[in-house]
C-alpha positions, 0 to 999 in steps of 0.5 A, spaced: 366 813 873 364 819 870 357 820 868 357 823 862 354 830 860 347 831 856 344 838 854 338 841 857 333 841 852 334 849 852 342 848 850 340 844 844 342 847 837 339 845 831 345 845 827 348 840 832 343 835 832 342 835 824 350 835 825 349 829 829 343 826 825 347 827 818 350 820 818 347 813 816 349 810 821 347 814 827 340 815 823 339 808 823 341 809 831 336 813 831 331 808 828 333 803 832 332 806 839 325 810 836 321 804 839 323 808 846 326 802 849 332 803 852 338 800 849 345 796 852 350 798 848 352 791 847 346 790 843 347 795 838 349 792 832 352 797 825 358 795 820 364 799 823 368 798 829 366 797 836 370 805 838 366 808 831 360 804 834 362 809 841 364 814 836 357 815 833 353 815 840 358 819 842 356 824 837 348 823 838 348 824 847 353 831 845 347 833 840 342 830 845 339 826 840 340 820 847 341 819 854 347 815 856 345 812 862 352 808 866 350 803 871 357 799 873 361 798 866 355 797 863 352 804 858 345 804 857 342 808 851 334 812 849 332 816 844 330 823 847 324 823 843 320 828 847 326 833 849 326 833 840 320 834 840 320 840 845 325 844 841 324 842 835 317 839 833 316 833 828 323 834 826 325 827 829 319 824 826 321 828 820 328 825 819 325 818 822 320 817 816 324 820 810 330 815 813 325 809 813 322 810 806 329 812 803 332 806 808 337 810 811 340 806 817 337 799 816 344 797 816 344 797 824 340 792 828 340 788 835 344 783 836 339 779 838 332 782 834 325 780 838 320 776 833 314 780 832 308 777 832 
């Protein structure tokens, strides 16, 4: 199996991480993923197609929004908070806080959300 390829944080571009950051869905991604928990994909929930869902994650590893990470059949999925953070300080929180007080992403979910107390 192929892995898949990330950029180092020195190769990330700021227009291609706005570029990656710029859709509701990959938004709400992100929001999703904040809580710095890794991911399987099949917990991802978004109101689009299983290969757009594939599509937008895609789109945010290319950008090294995310880390894919493969373990047999199964791709795991986390936010790359400190390498944003690295290279472009407070833009993540930024486009995260302005994306919960506008809703921005609230559409995407988990399949099954853990109660919090």
């Amino acid at each position: 199996m192929k892995r898949a390829p990330h950029p180092e944080p020195t190769e990330m571009g700021l227009i291609e991480v706005m570029t990656a950051l710029s859709d509701p869905i990959r938004v709400g991604l992100a929001r999703v993923l904040a809580d710095g928990r890794e991911r399987g994909w099949g917990e991802l929930r978004a109101p689009v197609a299983k290969s757009t869902l594939s599509h937008h994650l895609r789109v945010l590893r290319d950008a090294g929004v995310t880390r894919t990470r493969q373990e047999g059949t199964r791709c795991f999925v986390t936010l790359r908070r400190d390498d944003l953070d690295a290279r472009f300080p407070g833009l993540l929180e930024a486009v995260l806080q302005a994306a919960h007080s506008d809703d921005i992403g609230a559409q995407v979910g988990l399949a099954n959300p853990v109660a919090r107390a």
